[in-house]
C-alpha positions as CSV (number, residue, x, y, z in Angstrom):
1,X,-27.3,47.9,-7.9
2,X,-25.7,47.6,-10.9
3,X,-22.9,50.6,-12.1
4,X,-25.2,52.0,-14.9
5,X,-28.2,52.6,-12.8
6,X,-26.0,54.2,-9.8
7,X,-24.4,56.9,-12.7
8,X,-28.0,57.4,-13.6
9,X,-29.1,57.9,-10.0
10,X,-26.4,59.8,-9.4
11,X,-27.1,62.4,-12.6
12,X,-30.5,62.5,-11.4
13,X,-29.7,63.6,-7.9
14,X,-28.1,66.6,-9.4
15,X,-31.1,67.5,-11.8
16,X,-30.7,65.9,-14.8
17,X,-34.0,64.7,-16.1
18,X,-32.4,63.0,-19.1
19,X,-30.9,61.0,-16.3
20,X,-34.2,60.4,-14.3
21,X,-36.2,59.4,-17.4
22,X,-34.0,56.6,-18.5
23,X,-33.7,55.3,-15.2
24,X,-37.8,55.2,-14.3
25,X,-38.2,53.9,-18.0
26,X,-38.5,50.4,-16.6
27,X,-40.4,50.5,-13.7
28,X,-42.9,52.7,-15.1
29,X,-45.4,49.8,-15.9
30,X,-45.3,48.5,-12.3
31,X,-45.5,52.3,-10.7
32,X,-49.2,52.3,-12.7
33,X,-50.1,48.8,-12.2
34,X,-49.3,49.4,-8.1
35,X,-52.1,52.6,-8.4
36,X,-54.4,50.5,-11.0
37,X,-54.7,48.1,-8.3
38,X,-55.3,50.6,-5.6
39,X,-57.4,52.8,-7.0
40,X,-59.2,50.0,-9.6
41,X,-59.8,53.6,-12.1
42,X,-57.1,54.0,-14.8
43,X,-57.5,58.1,-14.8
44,X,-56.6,57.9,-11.5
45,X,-53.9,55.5,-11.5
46,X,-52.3,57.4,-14.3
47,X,-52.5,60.8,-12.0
48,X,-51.0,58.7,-9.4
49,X,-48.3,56.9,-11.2
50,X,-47.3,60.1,-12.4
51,X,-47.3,61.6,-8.8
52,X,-45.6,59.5,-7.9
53,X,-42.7,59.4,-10.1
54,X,-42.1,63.2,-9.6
55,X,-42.0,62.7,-5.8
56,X,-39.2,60.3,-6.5
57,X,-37.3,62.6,-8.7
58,X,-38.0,65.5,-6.6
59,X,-37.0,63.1,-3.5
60,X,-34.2,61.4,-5.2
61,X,-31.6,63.0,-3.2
62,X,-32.9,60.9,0.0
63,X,-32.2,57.8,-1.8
64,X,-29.0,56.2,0.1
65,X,-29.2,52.8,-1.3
66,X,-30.1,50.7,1.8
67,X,-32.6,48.9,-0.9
68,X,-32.9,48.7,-4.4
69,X,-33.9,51.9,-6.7
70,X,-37.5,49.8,-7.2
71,X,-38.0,49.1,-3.9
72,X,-38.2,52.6,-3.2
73,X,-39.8,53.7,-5.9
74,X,-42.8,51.3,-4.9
75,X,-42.8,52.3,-1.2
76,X,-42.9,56.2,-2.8
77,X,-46.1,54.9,-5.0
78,X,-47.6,53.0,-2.0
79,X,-47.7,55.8,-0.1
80,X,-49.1,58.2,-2.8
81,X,-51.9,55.7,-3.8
82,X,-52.5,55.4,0.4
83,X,-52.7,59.2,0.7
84,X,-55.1,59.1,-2.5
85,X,-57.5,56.7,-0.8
86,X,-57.4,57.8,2.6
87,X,-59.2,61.2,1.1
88,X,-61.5,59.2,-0.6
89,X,-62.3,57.3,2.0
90,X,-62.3,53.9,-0.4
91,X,-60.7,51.3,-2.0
92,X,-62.0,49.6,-4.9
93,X,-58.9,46.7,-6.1
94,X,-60.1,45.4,-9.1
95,X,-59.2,42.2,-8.5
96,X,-56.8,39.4,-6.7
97,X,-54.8,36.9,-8.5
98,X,-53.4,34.2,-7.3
99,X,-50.8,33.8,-5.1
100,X,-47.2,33.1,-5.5
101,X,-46.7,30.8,-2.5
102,X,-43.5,29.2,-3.6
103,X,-42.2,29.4,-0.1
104,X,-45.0,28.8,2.2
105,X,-47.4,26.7,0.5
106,X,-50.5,28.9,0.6
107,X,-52.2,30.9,-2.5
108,X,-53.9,34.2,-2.7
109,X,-57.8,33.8,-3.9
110,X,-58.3,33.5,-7.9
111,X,-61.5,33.7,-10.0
112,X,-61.3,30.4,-12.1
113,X,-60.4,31.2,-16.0
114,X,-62.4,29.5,-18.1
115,X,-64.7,30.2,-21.3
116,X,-67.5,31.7,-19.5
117,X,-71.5,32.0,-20.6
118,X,-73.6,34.6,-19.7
119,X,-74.4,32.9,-15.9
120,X,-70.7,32.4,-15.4
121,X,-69.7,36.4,-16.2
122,X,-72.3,37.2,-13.8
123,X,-71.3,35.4,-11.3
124,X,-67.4,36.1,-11.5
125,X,-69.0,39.8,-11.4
126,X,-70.6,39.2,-8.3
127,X,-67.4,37.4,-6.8
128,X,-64.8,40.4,-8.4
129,X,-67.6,43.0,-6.2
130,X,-67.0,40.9,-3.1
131,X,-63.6,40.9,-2.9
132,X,-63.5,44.7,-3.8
133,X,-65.6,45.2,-0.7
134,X,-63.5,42.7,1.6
135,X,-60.6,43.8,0.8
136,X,-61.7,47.2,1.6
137,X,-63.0,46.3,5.1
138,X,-59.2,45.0,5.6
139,X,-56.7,47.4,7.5
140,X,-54.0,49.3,5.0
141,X,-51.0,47.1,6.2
142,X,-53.3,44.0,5.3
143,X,-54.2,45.1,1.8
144,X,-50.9,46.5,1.0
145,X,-49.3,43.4,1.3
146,X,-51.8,41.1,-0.2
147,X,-50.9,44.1,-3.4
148,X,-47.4,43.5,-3.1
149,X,-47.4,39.6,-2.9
150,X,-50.1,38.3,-4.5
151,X,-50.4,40.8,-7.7
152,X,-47.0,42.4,-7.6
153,X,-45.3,38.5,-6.8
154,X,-43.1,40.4,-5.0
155,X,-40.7,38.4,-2.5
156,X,-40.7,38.6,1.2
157,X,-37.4,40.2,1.0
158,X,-38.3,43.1,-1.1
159,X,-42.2,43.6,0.5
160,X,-40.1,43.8,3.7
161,X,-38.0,46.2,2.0
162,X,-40.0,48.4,0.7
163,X,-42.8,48.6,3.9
164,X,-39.5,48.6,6.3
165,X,-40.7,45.6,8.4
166,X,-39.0,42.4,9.0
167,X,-39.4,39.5,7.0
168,X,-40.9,37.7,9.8
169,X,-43.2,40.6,10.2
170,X,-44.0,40.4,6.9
171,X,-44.8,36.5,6.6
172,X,-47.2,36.4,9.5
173,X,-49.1,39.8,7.8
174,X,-49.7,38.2,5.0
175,X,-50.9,34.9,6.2
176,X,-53.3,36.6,8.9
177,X,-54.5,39.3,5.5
178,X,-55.4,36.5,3.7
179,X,-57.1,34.8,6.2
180,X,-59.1,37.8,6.8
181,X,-59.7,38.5,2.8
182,X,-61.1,35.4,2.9
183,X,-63.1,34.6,6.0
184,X,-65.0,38.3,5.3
185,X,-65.7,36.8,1.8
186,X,-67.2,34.0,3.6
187,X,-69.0,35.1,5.7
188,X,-71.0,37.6,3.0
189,X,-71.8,35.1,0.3
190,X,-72.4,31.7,0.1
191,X,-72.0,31.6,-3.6
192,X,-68.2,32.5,-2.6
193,X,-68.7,29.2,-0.6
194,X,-69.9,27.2,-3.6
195,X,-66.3,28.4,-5.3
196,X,-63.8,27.1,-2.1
197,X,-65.4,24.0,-2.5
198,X,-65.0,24.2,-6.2
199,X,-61.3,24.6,-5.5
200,X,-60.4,22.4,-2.5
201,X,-61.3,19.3,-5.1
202,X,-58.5,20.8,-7.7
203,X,-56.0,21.9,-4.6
204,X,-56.7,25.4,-4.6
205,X,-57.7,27.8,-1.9
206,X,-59.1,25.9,1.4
């Protein structure tokens, strides 16, 4: 943590908003784009983002700095976009990108990007609705780190961080969620199949 960003913290635990305001300005973007993911509705995700950000200033004081300011902050909107959808009783992620696999060779599942006619769109339509509904037949540790790794590119270190589980933990999770994101896929559509083909031949997914 750098000096100017512990002042700030330390002006916003005792109120000032000034304070607060220039230190969120930065991680605003990723606060919304955590809940745009979640929720996959932009009114919502605003309301959330927004939630969320107040429970940190209004929680600020409980910040001690184990972790960096962001990695709170994101645990804080993970837990408000979790509350959200637990009430719902749904998840609908708009989509997964690909994952940044740097360290143990494997990549999250991607919709190829391409110039695409009218059959194509369909079809990635089709795809983008199946991983909605796998990923929402995954368990909320599974999805949150699949969020955190393969959108957010976050590293092990700071998903471990921010969940408060060991790195180890955190390695094995995301292996087994992707595993599982992909096997449900599987098994509900064989024009899904068609696709891992389509991939293994370039290197992708397998």
């Amino acid at each position: 943590m750098d000096t100017a960003e512990k002042k700030l913290i330390e002006l916003s635990v005792g109120g000032d908003v000034e304070a607060f305001e220039t230190l969120i300005q930065s991680h605003q973007k990723k606060v919304y784009n955590i809940a745009l993911r979640m929720t996959g509705n932009p009114e919502d995700a605003q309301e959330l983002a927004q939630e969320a950000i107040v429970r940190a200033f209004t929680s600020i004081g409980k910040f001690r700095g184990d972790s960096s300011f962001s990695t709170w902050l994101y645990r804080i909107t993970i837990n408000v976009c979790t509350d959200f959808l637990r009430k719902r009783n749904k998840v609908t992620l708009i989509s997964m990108e690909q994952g940044a696999a740097s360290n143990d060779n494997q990549q999250g599942l991607q919709i190829e990007e391409e110039s695409p006619g009218p059959d194509e769109l369909a079809e990635k339509k089709q795809l983008k609705k199946l991983v909605r509904d796998a990923m929402d037949a995954l368990s909320e540790e599974h999805r949150q780190v699949l969020i955190l790794r393969d959108i957010l590119k976050l590293s092990y270190k700071e998903i471990a961080n921010t969940l408060k589980v060991n790195e180890g933990t955190i390695k094995s999770r995301i292996n087994r969620a992707r595993a599982g994101l992909k096997k449900i896929v599987m098994q509900r559509s064989e024009l899904f199949k068609d696709y891992v083909v389509k991939y293994d031949r370039k290197g992708g997914i397998s």
